[in-house]
C-alpha positions in Angstrom: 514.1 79.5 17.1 515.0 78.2 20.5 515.9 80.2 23.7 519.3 81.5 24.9 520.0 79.6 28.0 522.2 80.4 30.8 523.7 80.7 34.1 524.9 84.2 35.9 528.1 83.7 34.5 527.2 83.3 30.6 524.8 86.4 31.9 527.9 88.2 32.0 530.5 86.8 29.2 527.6 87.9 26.5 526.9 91.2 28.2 523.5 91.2 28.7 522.0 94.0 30.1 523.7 95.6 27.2 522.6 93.1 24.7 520.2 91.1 25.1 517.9 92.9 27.3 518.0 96.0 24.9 517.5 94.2 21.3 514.0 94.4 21.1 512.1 95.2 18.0 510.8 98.4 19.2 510.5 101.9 17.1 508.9 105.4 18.2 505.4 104.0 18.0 505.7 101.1 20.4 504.7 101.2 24.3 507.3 99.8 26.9 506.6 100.0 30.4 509.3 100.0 32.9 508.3 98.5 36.5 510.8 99.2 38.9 512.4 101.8 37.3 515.5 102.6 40.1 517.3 105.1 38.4 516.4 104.9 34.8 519.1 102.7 33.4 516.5 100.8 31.4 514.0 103.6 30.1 517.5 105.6 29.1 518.6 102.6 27.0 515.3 102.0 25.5 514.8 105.4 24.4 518.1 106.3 23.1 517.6 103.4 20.7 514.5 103.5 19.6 512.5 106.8 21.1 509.7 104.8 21.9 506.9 105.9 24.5 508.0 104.8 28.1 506.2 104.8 30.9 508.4 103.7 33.8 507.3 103.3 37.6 509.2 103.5 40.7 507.8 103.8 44.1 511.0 104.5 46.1 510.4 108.1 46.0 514.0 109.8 46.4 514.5 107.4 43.0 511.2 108.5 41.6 512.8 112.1 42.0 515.6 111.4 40.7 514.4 109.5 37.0 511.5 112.8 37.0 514.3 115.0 36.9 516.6 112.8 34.6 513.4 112.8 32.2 512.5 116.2 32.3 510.5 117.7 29.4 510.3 114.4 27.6 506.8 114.2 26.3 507.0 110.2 24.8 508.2 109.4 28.9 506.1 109.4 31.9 507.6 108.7 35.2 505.1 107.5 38.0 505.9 107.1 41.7 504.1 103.8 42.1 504.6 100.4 42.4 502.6 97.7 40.4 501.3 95.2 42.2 497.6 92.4 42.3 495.7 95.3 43.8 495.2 98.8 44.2 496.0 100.7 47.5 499.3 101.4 50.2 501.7 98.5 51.0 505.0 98.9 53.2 507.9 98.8 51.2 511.6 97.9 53.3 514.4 100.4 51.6 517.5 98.8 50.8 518.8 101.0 47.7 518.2 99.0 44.5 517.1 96.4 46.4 513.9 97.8 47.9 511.2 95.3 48.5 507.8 94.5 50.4 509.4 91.1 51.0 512.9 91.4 52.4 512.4 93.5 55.6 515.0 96.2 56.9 515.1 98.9 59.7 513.7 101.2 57.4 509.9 100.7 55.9 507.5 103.0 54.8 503.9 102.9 52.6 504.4 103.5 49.0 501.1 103.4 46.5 500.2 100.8 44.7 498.4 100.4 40.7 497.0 97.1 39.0 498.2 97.2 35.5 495.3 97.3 34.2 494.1 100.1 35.5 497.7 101.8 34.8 496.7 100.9 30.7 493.1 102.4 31.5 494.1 105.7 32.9 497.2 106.3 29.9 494.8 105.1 26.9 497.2 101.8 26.5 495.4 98.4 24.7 499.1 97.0 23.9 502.4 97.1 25.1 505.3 95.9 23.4 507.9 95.6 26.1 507.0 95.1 29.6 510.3 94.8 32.0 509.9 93.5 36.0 512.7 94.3 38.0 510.4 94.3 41.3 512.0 92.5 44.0 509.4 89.8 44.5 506.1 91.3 43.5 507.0 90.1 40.0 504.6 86.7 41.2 501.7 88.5 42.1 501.8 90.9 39.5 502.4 88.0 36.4 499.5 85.9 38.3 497.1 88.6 38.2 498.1 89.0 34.6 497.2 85.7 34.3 494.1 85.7 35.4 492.8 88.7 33.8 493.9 88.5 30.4 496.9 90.7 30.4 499.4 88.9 29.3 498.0 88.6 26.1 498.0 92.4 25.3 502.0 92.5 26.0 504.5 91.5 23.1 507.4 90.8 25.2 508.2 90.3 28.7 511.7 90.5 30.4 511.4 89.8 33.5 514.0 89.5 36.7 512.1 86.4 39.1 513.5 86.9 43.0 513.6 84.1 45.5 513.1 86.1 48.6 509.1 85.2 48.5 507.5 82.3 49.9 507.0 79.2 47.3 508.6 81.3 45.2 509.8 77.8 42.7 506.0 76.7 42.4 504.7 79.9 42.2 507.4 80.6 38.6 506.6 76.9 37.4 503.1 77.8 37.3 503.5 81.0 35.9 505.9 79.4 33.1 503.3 76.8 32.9 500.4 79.6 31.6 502.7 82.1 29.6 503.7 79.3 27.4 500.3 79.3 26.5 500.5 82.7 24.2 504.6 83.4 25.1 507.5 81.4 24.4 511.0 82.3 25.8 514.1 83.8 23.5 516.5 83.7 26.5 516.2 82.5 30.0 519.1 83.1 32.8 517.1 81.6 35.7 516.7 84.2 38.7 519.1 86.7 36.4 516.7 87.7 33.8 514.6 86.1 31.2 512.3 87.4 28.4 509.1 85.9 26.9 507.8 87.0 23.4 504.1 86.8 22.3 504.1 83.4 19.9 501.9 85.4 17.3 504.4 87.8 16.8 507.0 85.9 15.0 
């Protein structure tokens, strides 16, 4: 079957952060990891449909507060307040609400910590995950190319993803990066620079 293509604009005429971005097949068993989680919209959707286990991270921390709380007493969801990133360690992160970013600088900066994904699968007994979503203002590049290069990509079923244009060689960087995923990954819908989702090709 052939992807879903788009602009913003048939983004929004087919609703779909409400559609297409939550039809996933995805029951109480699977693994979904939320990167960037704000304020939990995602990880709320996901597990009102299908329960599954969540583990959603979010280094801003009066937002990381905020999704603890939300998820409170939850056992199959596990908030974290980091960000995922190509290395482990503290980077500066520039606050600007949902739009918090290490790339697009503001007044206001401070160090948040920062987790490789593997190690994030290590240290919560993860081999698989279904569902991976990036909604990380820039770091998505690093992040996918460390994938990449260690083997990660592989061990993740689907992955939605939100690419950013506020980092340097930003349209190389995401043809290269489309170059390797369509090595195990093909795409089911892509909205360029809105959202687009790749599924592991062994799975249909």
């Amino acid at each position: 079957m052939g992807s879903i293509l788009g602009n913003i604009t048939d983004w929004v005429n087919v609703k779909g952060d409400y559609t297409l971005r939550v039809d996933y097949d995805l029951n109480e068993n699977s693994v979904v990891l939320d990167l960037g989680g704000h304020q939990g919209w995602f990880t709320d959707k996901i597990l009102s449909l299908y329960g599954s286990r969540i583990l959603c991270f979010e280094p801003v921390l009066q937002f990381y507060s905020y999704i603890k709380k939300r998820f409170a007493g939850l056992d199959n969801v596990s908030v974290f307040p980091l960000g995922i990133s190509d290395k482990n360690g503290e980077e500066i992160i520039y606050y600007n609400d949902y739009a918090s970013s290490m790339y697009d600088r503001t007044n206001v900066m401070f160090q948040i910590n920062c987790v490789t994904l593997d190690k994030i699968m290590e240290d919560n007994g993860v081999d698989q995950v279904d569902l991976i979503k990036f909604n990380v203002e820039g770091e998505e590049y690093a992040v996918l190319e460390y994938m990449i290069k260690n083997g990660l990509v592989e061990r993740c079923g689907d992955i939605q993803v939100q690419f950013h244009k506020n980092v340097a060689s930003f349209q190389p960087r995401y043809d290269h990066i489309k170059q390797e995923l369509e090595k195990t990954h093909h795409l089911t819908y892509c909205y360029p620079f809105v959202w687009e989702n790749w599924k592991k090709t062994e799975n249909e």
